[in-house]
C-alpha positions in Angstrom: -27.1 110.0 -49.1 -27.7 112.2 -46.7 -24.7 113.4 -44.2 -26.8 112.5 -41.3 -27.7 109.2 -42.3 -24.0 108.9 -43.7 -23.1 109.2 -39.6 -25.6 106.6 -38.6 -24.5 104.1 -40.7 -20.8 105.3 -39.6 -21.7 104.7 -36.0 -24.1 101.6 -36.6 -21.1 100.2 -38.1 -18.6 100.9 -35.2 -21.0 99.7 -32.7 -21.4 96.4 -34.7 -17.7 95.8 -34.6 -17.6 96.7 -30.9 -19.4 94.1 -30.2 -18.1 91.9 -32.1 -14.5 92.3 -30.7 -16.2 92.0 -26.9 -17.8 88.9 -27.9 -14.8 87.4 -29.7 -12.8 88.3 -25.8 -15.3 86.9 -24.3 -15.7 83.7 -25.9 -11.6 83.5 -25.5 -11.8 84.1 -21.8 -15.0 81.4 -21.8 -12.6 78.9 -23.5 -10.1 79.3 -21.5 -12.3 78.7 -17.9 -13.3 75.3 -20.0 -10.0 74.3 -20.3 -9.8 73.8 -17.0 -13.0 73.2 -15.3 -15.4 72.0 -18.4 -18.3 73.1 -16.3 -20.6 75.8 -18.9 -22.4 77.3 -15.8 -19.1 78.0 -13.7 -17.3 79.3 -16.5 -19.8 81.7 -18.0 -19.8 82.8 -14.5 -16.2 83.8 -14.4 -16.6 86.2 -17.6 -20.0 87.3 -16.3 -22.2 86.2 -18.8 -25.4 84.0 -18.7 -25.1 80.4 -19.8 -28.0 80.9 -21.7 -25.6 83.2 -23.7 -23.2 80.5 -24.6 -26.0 78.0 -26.0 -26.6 81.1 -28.4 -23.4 80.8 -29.6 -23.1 77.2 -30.0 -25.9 77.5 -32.0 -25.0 79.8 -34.1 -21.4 79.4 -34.5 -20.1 76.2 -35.4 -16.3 77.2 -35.0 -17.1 78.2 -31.1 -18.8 74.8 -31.0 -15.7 73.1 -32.1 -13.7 74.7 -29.8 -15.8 74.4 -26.6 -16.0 70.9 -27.4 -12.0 70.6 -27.9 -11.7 72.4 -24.3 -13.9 70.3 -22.9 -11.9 67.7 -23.9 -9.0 69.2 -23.0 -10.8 70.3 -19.5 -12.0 66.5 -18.2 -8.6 65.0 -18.8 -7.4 67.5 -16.3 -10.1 66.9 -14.2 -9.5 63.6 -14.3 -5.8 64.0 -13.8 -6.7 66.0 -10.3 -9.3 63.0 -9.0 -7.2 60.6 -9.6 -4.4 63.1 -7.6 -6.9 62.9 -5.0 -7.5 59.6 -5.0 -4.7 59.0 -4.1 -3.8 61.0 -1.4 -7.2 60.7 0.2 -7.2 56.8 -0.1 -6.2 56.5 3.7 -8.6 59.3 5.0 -11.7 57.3 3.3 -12.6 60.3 1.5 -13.7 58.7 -1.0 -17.2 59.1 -2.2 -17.2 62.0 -4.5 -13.5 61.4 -6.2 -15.1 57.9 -7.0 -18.1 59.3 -8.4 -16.7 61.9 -10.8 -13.8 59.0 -12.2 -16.6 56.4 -12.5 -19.0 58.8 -14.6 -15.9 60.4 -16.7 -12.7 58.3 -16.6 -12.5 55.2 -18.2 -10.4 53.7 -16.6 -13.1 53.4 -13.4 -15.8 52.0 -15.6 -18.2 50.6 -13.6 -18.4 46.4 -12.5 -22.4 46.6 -13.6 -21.7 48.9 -17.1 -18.8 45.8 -17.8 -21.6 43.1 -16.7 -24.4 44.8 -19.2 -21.4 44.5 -22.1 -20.7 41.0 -21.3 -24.8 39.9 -20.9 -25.2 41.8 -24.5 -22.3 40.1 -26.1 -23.9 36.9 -24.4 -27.6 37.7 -25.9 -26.4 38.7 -29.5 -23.2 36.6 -30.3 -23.3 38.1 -33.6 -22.0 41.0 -32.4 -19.1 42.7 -34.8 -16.9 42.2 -32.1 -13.4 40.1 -33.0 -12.9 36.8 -31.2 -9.0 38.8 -29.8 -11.9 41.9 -28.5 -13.9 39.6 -27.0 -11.7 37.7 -25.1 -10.4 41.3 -23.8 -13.5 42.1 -22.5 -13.7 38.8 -20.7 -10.3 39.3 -19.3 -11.1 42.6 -18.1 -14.7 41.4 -16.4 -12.4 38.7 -14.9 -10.4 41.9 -13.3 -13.6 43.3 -11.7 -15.3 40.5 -10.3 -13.6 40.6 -7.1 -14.2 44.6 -6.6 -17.9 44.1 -6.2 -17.2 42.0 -3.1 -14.7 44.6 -1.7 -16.7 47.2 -1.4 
């Protein structure tokens, strides 16, 4: 081999790893945004790279797939933790509105009267649901809970 070609493979090589070691920070620093706010556009924002970026490497890394979706885990419980904060506080101001809507579309704790009313109208269609007689009479308690919410509003 050639001593010029010998320094192009050299320098190909050291470029490669370059880049690998930027991505590898950057997919940490990615992560990390997630863990706390488990929006993909906002944090691909905060390392300054396009979201379109990290699709490519959820599709070619399964690892980074697993993590992302472990700190997205990790990132709507606090989310979730900080509505439900708000909720509080902000129950007397009627501020409302959009704490309401993030806990009824991600906590389940706030699941919806007419999501509980579909479940109870399915179990009513198809009684031969898999569903134990102790879960179903759960579910009926737990409709019974609701009922009175839809009228409150």
């Amino acid at each position: 081999m050639s001593r010029r070609k010998k320094k192009s493979n050299e320098a190909v090589s050291k470029r490669e790893a370059t880049i690998a070691r930027r991505k590898w920070k950057q997919q940490n620093e990615f992560l990390e945004h997630m863990h706390r706010n488990p929006n993909i556009t906002w944090a691909s924002r905060q390392i300054g790279v396009d979201r379109t970026t990290i699709y490519r490497w959820i599709s070619e890394d399964k690892d980074f797939e697993k993590m992302l979706g472990q700190a997205m885990k990790e990132g709507v419980s606090v989310m979730n933790d900080m509505m439900e904060s708000l909720l509080i506080k902000n129950a007397k101001d009627g501020k409302l509105g959009a704490i309401m809507f993030w806990l009824r579309n991600r906590h389940p704790a706030y699941i919806p009267i007419k999501l509980l009313e579909k479940l109870n109208e399915s179990l009513r269609d198809n009684p031969n649901t898999d569903l134990t007689q102790e879960q179903t009479d759960e579910l009926k308690r737990v409709l019974s809970l609701f009922k009175g919410r839809e009228h409150a509003k």
